[in-house]
C-alpha positions in Angstrom: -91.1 -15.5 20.7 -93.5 -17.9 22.0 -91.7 -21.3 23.3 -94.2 -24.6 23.9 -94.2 -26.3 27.1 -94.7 -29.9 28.1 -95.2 -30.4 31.6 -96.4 -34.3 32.9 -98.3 -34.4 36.4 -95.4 -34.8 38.7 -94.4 -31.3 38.1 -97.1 -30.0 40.1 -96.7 -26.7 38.0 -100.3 -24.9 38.4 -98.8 -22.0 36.4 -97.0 -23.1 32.9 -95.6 -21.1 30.4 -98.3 -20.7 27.5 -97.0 -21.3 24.0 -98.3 -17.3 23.4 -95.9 -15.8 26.3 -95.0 -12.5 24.6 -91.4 -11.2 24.8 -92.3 -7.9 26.5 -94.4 -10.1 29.1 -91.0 -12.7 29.7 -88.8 -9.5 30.2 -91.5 -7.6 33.0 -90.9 -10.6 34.8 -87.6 -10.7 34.7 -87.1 -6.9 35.6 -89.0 -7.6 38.8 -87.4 -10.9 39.6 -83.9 -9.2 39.2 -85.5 -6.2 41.4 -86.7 -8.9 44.3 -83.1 -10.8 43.9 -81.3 -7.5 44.2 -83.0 -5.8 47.4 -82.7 -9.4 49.1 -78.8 -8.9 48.0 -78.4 -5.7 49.3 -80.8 -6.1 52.6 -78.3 -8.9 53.2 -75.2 -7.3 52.4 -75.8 -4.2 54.8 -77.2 -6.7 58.0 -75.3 -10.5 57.0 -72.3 -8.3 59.1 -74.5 -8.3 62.2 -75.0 -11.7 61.8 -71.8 -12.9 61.6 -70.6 -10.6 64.5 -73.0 -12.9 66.6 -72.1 -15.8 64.8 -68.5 -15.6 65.8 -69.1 -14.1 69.5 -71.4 -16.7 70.6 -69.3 -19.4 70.6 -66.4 -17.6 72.0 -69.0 -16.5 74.8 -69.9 -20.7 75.0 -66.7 -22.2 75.4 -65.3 -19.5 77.6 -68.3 -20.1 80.2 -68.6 -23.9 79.6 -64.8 -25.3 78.8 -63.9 -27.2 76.3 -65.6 -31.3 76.8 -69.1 -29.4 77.8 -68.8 -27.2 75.3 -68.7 -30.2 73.2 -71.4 -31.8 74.8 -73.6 -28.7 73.9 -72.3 -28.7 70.2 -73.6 -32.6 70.4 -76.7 -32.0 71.9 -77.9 -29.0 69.4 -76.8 -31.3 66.8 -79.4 -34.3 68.0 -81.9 -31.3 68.6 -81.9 -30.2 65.3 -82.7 -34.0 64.0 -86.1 -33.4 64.9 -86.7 -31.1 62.7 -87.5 -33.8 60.2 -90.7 -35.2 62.0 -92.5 -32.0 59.7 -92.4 -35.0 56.7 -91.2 -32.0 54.4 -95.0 -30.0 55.1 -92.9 -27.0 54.7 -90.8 -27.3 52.5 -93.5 -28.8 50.1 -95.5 -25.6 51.3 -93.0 -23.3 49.7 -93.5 -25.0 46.0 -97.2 -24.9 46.5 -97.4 -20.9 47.6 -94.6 -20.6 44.6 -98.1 -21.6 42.4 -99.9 -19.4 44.1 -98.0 -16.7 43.4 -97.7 -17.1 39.7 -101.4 -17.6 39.3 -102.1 -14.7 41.9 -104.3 -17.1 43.7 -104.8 -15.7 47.8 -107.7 -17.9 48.4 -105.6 -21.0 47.6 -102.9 -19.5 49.7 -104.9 -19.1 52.5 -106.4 -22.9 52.7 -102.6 -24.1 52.0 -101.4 -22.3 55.1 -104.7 -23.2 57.0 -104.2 -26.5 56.4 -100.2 -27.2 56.9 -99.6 -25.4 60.3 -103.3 -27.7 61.7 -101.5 -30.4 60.8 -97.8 -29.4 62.1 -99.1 -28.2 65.0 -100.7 -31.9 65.9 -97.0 -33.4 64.8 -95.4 -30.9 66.8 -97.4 -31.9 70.2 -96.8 -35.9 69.5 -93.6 -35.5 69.1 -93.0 -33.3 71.9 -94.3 -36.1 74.2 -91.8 -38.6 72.4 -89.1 -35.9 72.7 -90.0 -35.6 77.0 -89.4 -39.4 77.3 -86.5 -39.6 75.7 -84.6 -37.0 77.3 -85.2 -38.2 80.4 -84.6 -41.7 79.4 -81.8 -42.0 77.6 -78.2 -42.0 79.2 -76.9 -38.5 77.1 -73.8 -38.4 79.9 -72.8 -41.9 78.8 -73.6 -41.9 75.0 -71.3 -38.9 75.1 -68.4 -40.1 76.9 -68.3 -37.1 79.4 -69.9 -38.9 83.2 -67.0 -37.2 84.8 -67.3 -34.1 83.3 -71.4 -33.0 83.2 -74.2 -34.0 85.6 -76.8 -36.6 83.9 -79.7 -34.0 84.9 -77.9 -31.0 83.6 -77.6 -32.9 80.3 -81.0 -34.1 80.3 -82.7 -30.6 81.1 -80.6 -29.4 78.4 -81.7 -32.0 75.5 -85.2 -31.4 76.4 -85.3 -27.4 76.0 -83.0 -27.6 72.5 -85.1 -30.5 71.2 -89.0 -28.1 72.9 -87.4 -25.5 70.8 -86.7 -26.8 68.1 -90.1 -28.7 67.7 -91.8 -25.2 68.2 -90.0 -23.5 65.6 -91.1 -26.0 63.1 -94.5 -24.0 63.1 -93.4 -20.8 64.2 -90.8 -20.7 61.1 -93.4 -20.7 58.7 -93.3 -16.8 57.7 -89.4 -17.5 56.3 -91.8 -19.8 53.7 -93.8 -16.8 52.8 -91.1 -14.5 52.2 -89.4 -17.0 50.4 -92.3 -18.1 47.9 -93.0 -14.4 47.4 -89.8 -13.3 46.9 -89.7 -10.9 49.8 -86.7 -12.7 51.5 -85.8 -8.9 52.2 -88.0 -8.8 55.2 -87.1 -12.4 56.4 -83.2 -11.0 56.4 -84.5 -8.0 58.7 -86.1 -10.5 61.2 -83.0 -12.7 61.1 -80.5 -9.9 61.7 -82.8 -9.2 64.8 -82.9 -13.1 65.7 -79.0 -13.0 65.9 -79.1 -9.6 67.7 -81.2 -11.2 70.4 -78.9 -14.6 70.9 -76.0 -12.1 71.4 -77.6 -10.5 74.1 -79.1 -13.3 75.7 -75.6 -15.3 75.3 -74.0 -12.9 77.2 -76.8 -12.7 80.0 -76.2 -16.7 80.3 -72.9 -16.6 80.1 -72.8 -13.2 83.2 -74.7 -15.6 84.7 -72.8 -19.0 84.9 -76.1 -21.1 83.9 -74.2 -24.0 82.2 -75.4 -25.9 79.5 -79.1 -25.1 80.3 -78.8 -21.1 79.8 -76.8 -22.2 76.4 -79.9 -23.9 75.3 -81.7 -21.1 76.5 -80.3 -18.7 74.5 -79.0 -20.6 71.4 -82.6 -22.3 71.0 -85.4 -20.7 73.1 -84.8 -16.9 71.9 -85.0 -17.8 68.2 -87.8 -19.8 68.8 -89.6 -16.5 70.3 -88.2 -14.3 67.7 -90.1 -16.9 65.2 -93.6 -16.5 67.1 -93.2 -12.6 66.7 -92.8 -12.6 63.1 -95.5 -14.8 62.3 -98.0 -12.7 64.3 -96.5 -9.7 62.3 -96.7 -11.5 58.8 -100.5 -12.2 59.8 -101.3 -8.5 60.6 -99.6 -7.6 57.2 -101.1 -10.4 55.4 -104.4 -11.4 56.7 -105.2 -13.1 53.7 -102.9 -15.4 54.9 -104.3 -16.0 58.1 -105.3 -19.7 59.2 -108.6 -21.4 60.2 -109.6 -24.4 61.4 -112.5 -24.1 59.0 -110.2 -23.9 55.8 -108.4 -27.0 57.0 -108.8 -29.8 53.5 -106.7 -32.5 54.1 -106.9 -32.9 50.3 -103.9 -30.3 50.3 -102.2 -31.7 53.1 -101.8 -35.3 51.4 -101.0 -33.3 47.6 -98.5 -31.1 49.8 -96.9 -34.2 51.9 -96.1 -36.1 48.2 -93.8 -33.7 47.4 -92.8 -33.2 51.1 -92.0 -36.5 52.0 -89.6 -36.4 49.0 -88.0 -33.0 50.5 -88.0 -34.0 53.9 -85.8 -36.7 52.6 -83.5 -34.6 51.1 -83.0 -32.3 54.3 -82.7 -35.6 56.1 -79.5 -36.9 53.9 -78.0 -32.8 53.8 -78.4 -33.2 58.0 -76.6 -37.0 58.3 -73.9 -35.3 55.8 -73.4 -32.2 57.9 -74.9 -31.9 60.8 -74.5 -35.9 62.4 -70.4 -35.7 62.1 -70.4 -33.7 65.6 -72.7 -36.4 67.3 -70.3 -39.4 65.6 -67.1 -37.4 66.6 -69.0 -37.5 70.2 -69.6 -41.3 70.4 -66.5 -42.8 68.6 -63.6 -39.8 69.6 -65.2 -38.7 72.5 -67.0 -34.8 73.3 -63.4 -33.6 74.1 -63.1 -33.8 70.6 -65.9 -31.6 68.9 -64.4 -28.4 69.6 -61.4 -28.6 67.7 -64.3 -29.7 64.8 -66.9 -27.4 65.2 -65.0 -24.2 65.4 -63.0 -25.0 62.2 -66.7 -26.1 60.7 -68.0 -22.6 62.0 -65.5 -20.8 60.2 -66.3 -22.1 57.1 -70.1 -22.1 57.9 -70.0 -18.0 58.1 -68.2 -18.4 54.3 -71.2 -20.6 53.8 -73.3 -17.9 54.8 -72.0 -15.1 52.7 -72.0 -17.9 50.0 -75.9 -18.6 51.1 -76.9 -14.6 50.8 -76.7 -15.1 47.0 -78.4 -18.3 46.8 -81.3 -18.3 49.0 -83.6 -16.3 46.7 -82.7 -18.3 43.7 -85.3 -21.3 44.7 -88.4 -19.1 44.5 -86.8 -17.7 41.9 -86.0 -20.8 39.9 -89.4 -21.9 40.7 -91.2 -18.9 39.4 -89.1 -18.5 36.1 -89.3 -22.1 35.2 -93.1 -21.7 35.4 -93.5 -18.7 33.2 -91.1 -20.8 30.8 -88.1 -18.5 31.3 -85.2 -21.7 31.6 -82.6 -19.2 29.9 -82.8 -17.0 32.8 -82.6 -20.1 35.4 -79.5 -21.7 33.8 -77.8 -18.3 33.8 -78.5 -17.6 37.6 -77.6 -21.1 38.0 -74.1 -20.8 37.1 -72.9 -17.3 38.8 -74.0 -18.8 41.5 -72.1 -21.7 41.4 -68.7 -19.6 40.4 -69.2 -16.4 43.2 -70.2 -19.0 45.5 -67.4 -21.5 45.1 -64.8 -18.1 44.9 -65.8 -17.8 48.7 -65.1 -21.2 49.5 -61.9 -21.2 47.9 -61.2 -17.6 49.7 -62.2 -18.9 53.1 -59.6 -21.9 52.7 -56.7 -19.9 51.9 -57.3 -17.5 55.4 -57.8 -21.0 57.0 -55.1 -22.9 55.9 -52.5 -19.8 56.4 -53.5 -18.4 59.7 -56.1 -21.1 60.8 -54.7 -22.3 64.2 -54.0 -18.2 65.1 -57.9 -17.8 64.5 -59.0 -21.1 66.3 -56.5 -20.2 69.9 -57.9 -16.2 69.5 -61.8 -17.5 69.0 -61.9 -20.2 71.4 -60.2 -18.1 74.0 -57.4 -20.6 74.3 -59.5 -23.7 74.7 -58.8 -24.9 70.8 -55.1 -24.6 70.5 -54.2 -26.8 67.7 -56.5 -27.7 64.7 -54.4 -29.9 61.9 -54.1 -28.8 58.3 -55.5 -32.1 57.1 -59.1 -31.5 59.6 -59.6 -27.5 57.7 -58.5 -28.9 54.1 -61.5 -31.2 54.8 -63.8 -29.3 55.9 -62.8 -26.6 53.3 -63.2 -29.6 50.8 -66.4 -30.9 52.2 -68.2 -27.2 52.2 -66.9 -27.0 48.4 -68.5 -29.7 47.2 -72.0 -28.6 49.1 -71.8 -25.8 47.2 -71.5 -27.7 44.2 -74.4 -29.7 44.8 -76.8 -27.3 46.4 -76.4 -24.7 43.5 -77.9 -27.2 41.3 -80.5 -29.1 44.1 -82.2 -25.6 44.4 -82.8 -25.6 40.6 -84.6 -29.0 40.7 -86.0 -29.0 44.0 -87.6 -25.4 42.0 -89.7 -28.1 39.8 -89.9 -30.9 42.5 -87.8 -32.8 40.4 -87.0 -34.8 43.6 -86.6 -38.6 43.4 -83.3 -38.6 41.8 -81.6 -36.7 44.2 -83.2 -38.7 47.4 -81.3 -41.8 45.4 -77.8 -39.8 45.3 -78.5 -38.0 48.7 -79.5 -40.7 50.7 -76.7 -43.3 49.1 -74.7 -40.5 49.7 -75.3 -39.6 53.1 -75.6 -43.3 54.1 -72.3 -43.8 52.5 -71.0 -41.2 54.8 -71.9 -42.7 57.9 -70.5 -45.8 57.5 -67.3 -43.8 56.4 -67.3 -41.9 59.0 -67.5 -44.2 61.9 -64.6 -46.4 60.3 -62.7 -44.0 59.4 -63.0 -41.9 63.1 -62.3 -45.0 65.0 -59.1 -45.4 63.0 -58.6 -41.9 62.1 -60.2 -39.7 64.8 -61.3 -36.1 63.5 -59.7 -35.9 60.6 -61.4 -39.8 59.4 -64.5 -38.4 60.1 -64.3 -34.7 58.2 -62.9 -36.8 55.2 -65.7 -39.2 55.0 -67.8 -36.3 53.5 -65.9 -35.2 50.6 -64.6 -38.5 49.8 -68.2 -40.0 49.8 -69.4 -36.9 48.0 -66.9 -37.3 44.8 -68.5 -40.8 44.4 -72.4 -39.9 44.3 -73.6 -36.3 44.6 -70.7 -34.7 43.2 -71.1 -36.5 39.8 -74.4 -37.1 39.9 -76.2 -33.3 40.3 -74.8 -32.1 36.8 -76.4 -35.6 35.1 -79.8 -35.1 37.1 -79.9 -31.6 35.4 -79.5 -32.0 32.3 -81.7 -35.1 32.4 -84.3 -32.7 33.4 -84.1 -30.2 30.6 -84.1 -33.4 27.9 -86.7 -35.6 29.6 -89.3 -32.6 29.5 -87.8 -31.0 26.2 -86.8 -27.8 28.0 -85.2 -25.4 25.5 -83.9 -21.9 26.5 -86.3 -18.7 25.8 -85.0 -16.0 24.5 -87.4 -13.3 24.3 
């Protein structure tokens, strides 16, 4: 059955569905988008295990070596740290919809200058902000912005910011292989190379921790190893790819501006996902106090390694959604769109029952005694608040497939502005629990409403009708 598409400009789709798409043509790619989808499943299903293993010993490892208030202070300060990833304006996530392109119309060459051109151009971000970042840590007061003068030495804290914020500036261009995988659908191998990034902060946690070396061996390990483990993969990814391999010479800044439009729009996207749920620690910090972020963060972890299990389905649906939307295949999207939204959400609801009945028993066993006592009112919140992300991001991965993108900056950042506010009035009147509320109660007024309209608006405003081959 051929189907007629109608694409305008801001699509950016170099690859459309032709109005004589055949039906055995529709279902080969299909079969191999399924096959791509199910060994990433699988891949993840045999090493998200290890993962998690590390995921819950590391902080158990942290907060046993540190205590609880500079344990907190090292929850704050990875949260600042990971702010920066933002000075990237979106390059690489716009990179991912621009190799999805190049994939569908089997275009290396164009791959090639795309990559060229992107890490040229992060790398010179990367260096001016990494002067910026140098400043700044030894600038700013961090033992006084976080309440804890009596508790951690200024230098300590400063050495500290420094190596999360290095780390994390470095991994903004050594993290570009998890980009390829992605728009190739090979998110198989990226699982492989995150099982052995976890593996490595396990082992390195525990050498810190042996050690005694405070909250600069955390950053060390927590920040620093991943950061290595990223440099590895992209050399390997260039010896198995050397198509893909930059040069200066194939830098065009004609794809770095086409790449940043679509970038800029990403990059504020991430930024209003990271003031919704990765800013609460640093507000709990200023306006409770650091003594408070354990309590916080370890019920948020729990519900983050849900959100993991919940994120092995999802994760190779946006290349996925990308590269069927192109070849005209919407039936297939929509359908992918909604089991994920149902398994995902069944996890949620799964991880707030175990929470909610045996949370505090988990919380005083994990934190080795240094979180005794987490209220019902803090998990229902944060079970609430992961919920609804679920919610939104199964359908933000659909449209962010098409760079359907200024819609949801409008909701996120409304939304995430929203938050803040909530979240400082609320935690000065509230404490933890006003601020873990802020998010869902915020969320049910914009993004939680507004993601199912800004869907459907895209299938009417470009006349998307399901295929059915």
């Amino acid at each position: 059955m051929s189907q007629q598409r109608v694409l305008d400009k801001n699509d950016n789709f170099t690859a459309a569905a032709d109005a004589s798409t055949s039906g055995h043509e529709v279902h080969a790619a299909r079969t191999e988008r399924n096959r791509r989808i199910k060994n990433t499943i699988v891949s993840g299903v045999i090493l998200r295990p290890l993962t998690q293993v590390s995921a819950l010993i590391v902080p158990y490892l942290l907060i046993r070596n540190l205590g609880g208030p500079r344990y907190g202070v090292f929850e704050a300060t990875i949260a600042a740290a990971a702010m920066l990833t933002f000075t990237n304006a979106g390059l690489t996530l716009g990179l991912l919809n621009r190799l999805i392109d190049c994939h569908v119309s089997d275009d290396r060459q164009l791959a090639r200058r795309y990559m060229s051109s992107l890490m040229v151009t992060l790398a010179g971000i990367m260096a001016v902000t990494m002067l910026a970042w140098a400043i700044c840590s030894w600038t700013i007061p961090w033992a006084r912005v976080l309440k804890v003068t009596a508790v951690v030495g200024h230098d300590e804290i400063k050495r500290a910011v420094f190596i999360a914020g290095a780390a994390t500036l470095l991994g903004m261009v050594f993290n570009l292989p998890t980009v390829v995988y992605s728009a190739y659908q090979e998110l198989n191998v990226a699982n492989f190379w995150d099982a052995a990034s976890k593996f490595l902060v396990l082992a390195a946690t525990f050498a810190v921790a042996h050690r005694q070396w405070g909250l600069l061996g955390a950053a060390l390990a927590t920040c620093c190893v991943p950061t290595a483990t990223s440099l590895a993969n992209m050399l390997w990814i260039f010896l198995k790819r050397p198509w893909l391999r930059p040069s200066i010479a194939l830098f065009d800044r004609r794809l770095v501006w086409s790449t940043l439009s679509d970038g800029l729009m990403l990059s504020l996207l991430q930024l209003s996902v990271a003031l919704l749920f990765q800013a609460d620690k640093f507000v709990i910090g200023a306006v409770v106090g650091a003594a408070a972020v354990p309590a916080y963060a370890f019920v948020g972890r729990f519900f983050l390694a849900a959100y993991s299990v919940c994120n092995l389905l999802m994760a190779p649906l946006w290349p996925a959604y990308g590269e069927a939307l192109r070849r005209g295949d919407v039936s297939w999207a929509l359908r992918a769109m909604r089991a994920s939204q149902w398994f995902t959400g069944a996890i949620t609801v799964l991880a707030a029952v175990v929470m909610l009945g045996w949370g505090n028993h988990i919380l005083r066993i994990w934190s080795d005694g240094k979180v005794t006592h987490a209220s019902r009112s803090l998990m229902l919140a944060v079970a609430c608040m992961f919920a609804l992300r679920i919610w939104v991001e199964s359908r933000s991965q659909l449209l962010n497939s098409v760079n359907y993108l200024r819609p949801q900056v409008f909701f996120l950042l409304l939304h995430s502005v929203l938050n803040l506010g909530v979240a400082i009035l609320a935690g000065r009147r509230f404490g933890v629990e006003g601020v873990a509320w802020a998010t869902p109660i915020t969320s049910l007024m914009t993004s939680g409403w507004g993601y199912p309209m800004l869907v459907r608006r895209y299938l009417r405003r470009h006349q998307v009708a399901p295929s059915h081959p």
